[in-house]
mmCIF entry with sequence, helices, sheets and N, C-alpha, C, O atoms, coordinates in Angstrom:
data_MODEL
# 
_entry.id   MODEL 
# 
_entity.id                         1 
_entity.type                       polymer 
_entity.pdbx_number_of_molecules   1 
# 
_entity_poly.entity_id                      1 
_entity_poly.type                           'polypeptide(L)' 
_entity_poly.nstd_linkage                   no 
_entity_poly.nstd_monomer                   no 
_entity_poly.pdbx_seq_one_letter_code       
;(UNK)(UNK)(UNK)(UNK)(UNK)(UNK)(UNK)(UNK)(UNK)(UNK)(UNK)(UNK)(UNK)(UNK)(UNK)(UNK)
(UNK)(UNK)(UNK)(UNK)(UNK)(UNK)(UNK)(UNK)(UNK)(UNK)(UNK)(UNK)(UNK)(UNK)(UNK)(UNK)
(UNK)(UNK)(UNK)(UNK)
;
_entity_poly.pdbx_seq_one_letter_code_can   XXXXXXXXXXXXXXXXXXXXXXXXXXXXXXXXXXXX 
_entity_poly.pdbx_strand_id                 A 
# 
loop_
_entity_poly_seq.entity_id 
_entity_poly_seq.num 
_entity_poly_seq.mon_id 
_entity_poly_seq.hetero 
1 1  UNK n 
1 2  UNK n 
1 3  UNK n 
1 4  UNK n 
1 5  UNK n 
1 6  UNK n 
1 7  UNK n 
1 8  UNK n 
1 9  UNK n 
1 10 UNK n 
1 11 UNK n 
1 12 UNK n 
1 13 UNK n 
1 14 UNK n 
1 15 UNK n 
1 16 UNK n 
1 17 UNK n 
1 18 UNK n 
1 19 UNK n 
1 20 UNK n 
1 21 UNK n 
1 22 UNK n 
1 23 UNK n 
1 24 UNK n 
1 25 UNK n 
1 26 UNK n 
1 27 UNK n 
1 28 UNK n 
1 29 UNK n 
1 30 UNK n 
1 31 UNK n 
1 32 UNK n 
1 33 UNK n 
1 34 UNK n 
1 35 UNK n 
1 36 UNK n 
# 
_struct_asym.id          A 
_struct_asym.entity_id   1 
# 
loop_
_struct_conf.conf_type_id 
_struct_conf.id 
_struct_conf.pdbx_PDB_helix_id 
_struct_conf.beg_label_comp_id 
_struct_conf.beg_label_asym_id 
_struct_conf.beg_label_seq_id 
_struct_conf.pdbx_beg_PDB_ins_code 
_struct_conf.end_label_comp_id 
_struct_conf.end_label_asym_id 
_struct_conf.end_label_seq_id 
_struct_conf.pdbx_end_PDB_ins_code 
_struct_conf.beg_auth_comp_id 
_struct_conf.beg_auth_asym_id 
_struct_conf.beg_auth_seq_id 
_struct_conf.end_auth_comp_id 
_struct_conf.end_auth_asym_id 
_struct_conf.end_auth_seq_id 
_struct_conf.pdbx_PDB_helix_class 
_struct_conf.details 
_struct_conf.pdbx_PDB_helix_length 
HELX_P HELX_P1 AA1 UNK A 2  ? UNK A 29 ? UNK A 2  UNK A 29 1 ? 28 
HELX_P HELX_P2 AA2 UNK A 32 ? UNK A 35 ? UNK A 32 UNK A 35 1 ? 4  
# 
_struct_conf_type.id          HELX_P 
_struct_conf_type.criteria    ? 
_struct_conf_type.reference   ? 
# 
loop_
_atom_site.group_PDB 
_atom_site.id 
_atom_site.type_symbol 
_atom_site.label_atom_id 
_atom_site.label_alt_id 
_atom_site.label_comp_id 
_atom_site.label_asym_id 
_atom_site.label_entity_id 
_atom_site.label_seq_id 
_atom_site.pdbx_PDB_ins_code 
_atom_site.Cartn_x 
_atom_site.Cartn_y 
_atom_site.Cartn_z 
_atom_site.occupancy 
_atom_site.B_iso_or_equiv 
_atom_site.pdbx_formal_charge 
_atom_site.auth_seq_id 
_atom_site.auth_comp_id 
_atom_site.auth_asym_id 
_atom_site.auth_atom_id 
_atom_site.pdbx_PDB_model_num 
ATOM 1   N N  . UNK A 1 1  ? 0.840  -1.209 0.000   1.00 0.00 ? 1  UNK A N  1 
ATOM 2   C CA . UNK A 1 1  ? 0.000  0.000  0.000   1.00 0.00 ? 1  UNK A CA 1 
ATOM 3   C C  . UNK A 1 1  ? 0.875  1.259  0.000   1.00 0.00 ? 1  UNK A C  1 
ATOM 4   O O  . UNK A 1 1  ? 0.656  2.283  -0.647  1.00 0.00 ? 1  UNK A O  1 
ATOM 5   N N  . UNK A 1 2  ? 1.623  1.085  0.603   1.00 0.00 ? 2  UNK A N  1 
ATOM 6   C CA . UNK A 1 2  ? 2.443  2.490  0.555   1.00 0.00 ? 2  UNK A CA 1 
ATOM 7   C C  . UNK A 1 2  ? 3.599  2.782  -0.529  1.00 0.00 ? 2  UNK A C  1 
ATOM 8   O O  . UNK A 1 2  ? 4.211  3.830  -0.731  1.00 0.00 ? 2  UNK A O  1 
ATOM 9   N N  . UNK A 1 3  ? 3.716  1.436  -1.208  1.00 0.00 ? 3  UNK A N  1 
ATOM 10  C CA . UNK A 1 3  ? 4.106  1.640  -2.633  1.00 0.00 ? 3  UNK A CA 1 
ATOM 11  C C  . UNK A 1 3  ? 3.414  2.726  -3.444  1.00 0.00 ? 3  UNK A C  1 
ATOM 12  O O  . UNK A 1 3  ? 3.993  3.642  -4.029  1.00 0.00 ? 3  UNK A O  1 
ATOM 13  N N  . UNK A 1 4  ? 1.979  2.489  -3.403  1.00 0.00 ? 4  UNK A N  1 
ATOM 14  C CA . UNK A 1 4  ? 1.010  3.388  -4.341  1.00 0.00 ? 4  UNK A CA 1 
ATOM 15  C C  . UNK A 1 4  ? 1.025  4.584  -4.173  1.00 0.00 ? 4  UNK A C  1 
ATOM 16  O O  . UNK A 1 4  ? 1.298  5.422  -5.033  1.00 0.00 ? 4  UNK A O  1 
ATOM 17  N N  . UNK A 1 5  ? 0.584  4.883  -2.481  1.00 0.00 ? 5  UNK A N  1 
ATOM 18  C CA . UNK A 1 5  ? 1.455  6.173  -2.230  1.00 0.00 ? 5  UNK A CA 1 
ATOM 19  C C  . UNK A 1 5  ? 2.275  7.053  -2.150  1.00 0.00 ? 5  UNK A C  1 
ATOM 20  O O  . UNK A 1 5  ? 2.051  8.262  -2.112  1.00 0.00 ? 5  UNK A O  1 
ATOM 21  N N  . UNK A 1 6  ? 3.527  6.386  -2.110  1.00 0.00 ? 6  UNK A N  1 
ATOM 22  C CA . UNK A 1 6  ? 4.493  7.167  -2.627  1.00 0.00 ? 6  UNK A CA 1 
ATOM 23  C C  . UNK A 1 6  ? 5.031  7.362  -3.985  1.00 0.00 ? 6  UNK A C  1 
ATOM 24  O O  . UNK A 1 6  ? 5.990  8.048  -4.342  1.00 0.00 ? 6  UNK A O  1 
ATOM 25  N N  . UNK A 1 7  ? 4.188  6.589  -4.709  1.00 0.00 ? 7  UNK A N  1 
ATOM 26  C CA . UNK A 1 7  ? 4.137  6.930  -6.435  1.00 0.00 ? 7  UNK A CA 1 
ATOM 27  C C  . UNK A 1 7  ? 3.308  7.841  -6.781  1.00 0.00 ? 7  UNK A C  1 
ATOM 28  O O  . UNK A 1 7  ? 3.690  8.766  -7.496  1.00 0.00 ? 7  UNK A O  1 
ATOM 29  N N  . UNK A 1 8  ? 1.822  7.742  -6.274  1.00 0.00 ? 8  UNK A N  1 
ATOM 30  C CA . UNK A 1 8  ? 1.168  9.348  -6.329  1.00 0.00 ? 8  UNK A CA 1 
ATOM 31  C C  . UNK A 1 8  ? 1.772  10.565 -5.686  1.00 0.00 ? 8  UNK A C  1 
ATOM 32  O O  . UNK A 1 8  ? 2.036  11.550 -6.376  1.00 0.00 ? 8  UNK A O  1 
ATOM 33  N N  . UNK A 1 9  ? 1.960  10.542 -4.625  1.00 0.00 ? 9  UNK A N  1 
ATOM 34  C CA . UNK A 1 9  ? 3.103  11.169 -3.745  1.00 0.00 ? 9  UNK A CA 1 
ATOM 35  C C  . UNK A 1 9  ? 3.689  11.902 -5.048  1.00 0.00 ? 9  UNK A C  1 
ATOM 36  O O  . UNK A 1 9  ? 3.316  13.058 -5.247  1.00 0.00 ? 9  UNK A O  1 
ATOM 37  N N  . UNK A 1 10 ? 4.782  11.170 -6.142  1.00 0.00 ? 10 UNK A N  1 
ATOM 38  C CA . UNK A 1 10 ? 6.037  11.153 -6.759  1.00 0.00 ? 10 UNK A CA 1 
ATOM 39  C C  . UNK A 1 10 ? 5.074  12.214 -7.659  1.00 0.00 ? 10 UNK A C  1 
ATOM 40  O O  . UNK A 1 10 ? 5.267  13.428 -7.704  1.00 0.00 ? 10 UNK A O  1 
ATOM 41  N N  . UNK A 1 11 ? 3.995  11.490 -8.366  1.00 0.00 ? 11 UNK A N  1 
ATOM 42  C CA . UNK A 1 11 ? 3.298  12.133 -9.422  1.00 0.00 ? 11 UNK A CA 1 
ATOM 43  C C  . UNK A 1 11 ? 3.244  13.202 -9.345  1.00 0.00 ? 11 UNK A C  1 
ATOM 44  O O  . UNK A 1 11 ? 3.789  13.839 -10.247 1.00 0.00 ? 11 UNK A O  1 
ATOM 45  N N  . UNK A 1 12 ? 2.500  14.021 -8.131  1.00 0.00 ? 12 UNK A N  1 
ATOM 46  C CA . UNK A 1 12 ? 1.724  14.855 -7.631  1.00 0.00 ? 12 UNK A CA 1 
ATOM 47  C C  . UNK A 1 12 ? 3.045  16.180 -7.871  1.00 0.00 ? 12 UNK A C  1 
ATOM 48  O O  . UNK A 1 12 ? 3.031  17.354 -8.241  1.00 0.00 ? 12 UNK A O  1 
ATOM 49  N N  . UNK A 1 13 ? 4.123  15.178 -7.413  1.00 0.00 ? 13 UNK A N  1 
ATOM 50  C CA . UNK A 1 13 ? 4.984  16.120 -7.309  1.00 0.00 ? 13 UNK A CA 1 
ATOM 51  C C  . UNK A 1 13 ? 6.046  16.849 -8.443  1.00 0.00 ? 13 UNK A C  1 
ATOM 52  O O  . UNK A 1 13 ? 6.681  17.899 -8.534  1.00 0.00 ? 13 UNK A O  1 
ATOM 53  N N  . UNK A 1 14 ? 5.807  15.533 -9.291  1.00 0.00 ? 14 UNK A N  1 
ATOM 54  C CA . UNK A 1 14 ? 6.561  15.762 -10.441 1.00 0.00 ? 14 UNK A CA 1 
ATOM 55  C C  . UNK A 1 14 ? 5.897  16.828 -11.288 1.00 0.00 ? 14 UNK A C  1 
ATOM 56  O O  . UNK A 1 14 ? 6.546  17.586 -12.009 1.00 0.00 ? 14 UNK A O  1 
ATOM 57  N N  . UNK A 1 15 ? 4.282  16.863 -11.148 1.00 0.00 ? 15 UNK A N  1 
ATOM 58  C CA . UNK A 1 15 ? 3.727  17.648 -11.774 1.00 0.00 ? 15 UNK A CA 1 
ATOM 59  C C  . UNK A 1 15 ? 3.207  19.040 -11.334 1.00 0.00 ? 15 UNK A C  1 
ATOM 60  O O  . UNK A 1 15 ? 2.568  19.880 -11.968 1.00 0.00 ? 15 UNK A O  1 
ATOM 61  N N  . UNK A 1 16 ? 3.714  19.034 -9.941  1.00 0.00 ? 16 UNK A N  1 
ATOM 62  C CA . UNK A 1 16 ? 4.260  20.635 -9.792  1.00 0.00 ? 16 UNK A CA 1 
ATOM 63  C C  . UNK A 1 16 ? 5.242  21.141 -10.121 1.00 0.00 ? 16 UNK A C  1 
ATOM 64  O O  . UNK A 1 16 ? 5.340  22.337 -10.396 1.00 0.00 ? 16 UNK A O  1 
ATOM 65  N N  . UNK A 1 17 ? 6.275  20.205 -10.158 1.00 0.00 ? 17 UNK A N  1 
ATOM 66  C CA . UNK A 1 17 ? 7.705  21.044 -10.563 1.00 0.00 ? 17 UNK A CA 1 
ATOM 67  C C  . UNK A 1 17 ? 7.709  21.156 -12.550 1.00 0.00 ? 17 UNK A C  1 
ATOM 68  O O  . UNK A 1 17 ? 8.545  21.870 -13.104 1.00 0.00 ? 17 UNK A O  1 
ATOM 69  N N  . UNK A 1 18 ? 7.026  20.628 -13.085 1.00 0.00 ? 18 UNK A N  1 
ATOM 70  C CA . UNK A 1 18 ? 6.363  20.773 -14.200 1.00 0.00 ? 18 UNK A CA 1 
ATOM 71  C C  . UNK A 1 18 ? 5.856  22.090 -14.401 1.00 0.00 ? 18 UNK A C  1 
ATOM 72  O O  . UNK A 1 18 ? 6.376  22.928 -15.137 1.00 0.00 ? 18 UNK A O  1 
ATOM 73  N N  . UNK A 1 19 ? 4.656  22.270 -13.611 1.00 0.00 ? 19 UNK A N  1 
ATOM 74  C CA . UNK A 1 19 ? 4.251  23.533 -13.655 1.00 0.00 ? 19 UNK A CA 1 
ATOM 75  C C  . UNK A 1 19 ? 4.786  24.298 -13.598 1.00 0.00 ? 19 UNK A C  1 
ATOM 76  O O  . UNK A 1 19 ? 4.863  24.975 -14.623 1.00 0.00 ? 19 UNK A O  1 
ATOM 77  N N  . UNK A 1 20 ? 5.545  24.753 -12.370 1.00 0.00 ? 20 UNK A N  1 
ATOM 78  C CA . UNK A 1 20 ? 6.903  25.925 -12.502 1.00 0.00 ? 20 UNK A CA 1 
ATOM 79  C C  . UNK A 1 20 ? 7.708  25.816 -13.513 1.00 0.00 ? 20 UNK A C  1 
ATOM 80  O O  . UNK A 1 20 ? 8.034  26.812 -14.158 1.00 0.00 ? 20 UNK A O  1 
ATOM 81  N N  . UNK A 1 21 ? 8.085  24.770 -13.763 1.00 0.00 ? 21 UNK A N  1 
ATOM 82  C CA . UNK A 1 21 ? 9.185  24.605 -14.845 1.00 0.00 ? 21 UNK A CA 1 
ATOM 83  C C  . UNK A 1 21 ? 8.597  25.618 -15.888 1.00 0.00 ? 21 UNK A C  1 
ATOM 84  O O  . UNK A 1 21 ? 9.202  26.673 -16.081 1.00 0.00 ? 21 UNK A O  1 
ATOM 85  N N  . UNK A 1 22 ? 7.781  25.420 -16.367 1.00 0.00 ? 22 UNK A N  1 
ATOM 86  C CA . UNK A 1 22 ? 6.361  25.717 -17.354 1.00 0.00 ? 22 UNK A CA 1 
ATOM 87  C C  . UNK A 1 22 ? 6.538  27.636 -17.285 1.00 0.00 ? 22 UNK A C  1 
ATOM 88  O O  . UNK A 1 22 ? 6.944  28.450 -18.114 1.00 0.00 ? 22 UNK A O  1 
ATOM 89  N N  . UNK A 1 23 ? 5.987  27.776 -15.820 1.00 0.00 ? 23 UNK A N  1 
ATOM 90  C CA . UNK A 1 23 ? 5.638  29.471 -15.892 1.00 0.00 ? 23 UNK A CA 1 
ATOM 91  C C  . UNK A 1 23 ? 6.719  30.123 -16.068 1.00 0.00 ? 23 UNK A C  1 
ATOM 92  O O  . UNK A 1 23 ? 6.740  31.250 -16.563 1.00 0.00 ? 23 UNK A O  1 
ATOM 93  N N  . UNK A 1 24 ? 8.286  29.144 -15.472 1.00 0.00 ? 24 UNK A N  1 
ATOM 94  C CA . UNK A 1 24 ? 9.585  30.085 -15.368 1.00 0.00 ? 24 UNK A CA 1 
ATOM 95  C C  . UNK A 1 24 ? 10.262 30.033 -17.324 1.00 0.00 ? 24 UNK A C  1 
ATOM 96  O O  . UNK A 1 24 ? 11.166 30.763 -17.731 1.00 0.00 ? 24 UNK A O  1 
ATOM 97  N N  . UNK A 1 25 ? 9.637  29.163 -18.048 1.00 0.00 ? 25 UNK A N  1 
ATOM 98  C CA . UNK A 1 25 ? 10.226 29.114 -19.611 1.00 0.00 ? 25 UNK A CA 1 
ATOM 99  C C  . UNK A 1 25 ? 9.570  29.970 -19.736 1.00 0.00 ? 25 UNK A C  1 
ATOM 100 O O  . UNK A 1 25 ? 10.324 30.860 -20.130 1.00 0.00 ? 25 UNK A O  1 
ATOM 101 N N  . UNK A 1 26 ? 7.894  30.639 -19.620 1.00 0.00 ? 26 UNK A N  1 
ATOM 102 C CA . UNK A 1 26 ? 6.907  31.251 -20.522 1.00 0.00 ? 26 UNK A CA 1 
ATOM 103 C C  . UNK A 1 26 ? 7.614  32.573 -20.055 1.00 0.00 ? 26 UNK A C  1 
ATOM 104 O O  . UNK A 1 26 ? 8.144  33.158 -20.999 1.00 0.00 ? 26 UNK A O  1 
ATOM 105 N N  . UNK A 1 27 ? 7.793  33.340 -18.553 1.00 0.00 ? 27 UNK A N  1 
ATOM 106 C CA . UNK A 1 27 ? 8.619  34.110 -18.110 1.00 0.00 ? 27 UNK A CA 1 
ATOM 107 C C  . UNK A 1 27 ? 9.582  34.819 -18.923 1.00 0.00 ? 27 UNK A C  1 
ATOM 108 O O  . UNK A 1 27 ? 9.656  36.034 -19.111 1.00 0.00 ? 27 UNK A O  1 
ATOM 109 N N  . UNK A 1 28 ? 10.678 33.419 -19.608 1.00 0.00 ? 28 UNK A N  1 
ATOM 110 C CA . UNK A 1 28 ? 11.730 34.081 -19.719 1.00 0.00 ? 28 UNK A CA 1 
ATOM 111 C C  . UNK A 1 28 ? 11.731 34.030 -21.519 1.00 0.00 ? 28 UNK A C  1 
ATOM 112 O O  . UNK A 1 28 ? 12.507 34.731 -22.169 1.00 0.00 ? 28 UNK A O  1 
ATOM 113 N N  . UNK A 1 29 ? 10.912 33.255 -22.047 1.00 0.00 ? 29 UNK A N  1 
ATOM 114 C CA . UNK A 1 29 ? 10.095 33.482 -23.410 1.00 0.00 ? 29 UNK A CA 1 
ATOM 115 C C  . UNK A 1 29 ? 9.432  35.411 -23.958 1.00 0.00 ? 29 UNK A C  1 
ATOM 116 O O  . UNK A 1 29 ? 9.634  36.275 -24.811 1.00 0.00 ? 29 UNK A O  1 
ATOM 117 N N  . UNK A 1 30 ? 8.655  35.154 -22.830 1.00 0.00 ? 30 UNK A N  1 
ATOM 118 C CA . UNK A 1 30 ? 8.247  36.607 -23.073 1.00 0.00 ? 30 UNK A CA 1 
ATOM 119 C C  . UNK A 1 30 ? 8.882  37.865 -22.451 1.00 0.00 ? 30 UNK A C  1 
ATOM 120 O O  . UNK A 1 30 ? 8.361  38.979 -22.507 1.00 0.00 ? 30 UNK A O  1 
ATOM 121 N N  . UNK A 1 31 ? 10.144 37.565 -21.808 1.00 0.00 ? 31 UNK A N  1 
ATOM 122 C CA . UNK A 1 31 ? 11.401 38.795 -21.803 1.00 0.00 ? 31 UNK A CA 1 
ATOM 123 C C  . UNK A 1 31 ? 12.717 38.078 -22.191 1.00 0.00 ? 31 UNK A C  1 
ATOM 124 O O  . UNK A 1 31 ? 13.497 37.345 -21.584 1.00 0.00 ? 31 UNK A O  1 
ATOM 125 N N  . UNK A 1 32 ? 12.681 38.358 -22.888 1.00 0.00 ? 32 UNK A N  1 
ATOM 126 C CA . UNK A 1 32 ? 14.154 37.675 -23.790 1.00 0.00 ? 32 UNK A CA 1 
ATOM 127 C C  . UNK A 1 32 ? 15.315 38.159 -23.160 1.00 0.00 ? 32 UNK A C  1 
ATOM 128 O O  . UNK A 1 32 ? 16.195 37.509 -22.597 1.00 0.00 ? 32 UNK A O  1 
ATOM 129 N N  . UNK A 1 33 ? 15.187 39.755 -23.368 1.00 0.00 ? 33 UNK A N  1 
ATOM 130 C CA . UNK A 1 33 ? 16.451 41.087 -23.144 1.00 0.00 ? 33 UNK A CA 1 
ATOM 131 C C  . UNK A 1 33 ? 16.658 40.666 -21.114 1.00 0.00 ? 33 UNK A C  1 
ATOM 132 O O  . UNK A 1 33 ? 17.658 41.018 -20.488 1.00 0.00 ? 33 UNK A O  1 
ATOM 133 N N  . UNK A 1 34 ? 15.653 40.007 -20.572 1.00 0.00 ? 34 UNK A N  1 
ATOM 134 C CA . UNK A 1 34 ? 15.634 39.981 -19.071 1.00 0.00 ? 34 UNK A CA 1 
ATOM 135 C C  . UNK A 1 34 ? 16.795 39.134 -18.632 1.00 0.00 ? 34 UNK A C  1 
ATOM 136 O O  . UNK A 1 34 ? 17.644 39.373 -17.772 1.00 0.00 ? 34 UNK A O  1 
ATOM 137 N N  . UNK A 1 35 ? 16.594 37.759 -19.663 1.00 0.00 ? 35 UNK A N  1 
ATOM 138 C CA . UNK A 1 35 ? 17.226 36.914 -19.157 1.00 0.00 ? 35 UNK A CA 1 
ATOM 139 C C  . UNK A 1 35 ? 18.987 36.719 -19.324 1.00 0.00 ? 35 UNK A C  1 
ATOM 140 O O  . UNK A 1 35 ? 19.632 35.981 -18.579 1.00 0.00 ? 35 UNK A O  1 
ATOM 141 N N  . UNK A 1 36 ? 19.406 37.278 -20.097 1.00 0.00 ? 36 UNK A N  1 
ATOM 142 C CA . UNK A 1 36 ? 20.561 37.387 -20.223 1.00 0.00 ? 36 UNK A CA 1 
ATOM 143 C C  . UNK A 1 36 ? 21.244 38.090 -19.050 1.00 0.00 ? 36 UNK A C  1 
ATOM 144 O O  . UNK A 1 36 ? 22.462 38.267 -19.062 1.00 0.00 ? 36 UNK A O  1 
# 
């Protein structure tokens, strides 16, 4: 049982750091001159 859990656990988590990953490309997409 706690196999399952800590694979959703994993999911849950992988797909927040996804998300950020996500807002910090669109971020630095739409200021180009920022990121340098």
């Amino acid at each position: 049982m706690m196999e399952v859990i800590k694979r959703v656990v994993g999911l849950k988590e992988k797909a927040r750091l996804t998300d950020v990953f996500n807002k910090e490309t669109a971020k630095v997409c739409s200021n180009p001159m920022q990121s340098q």
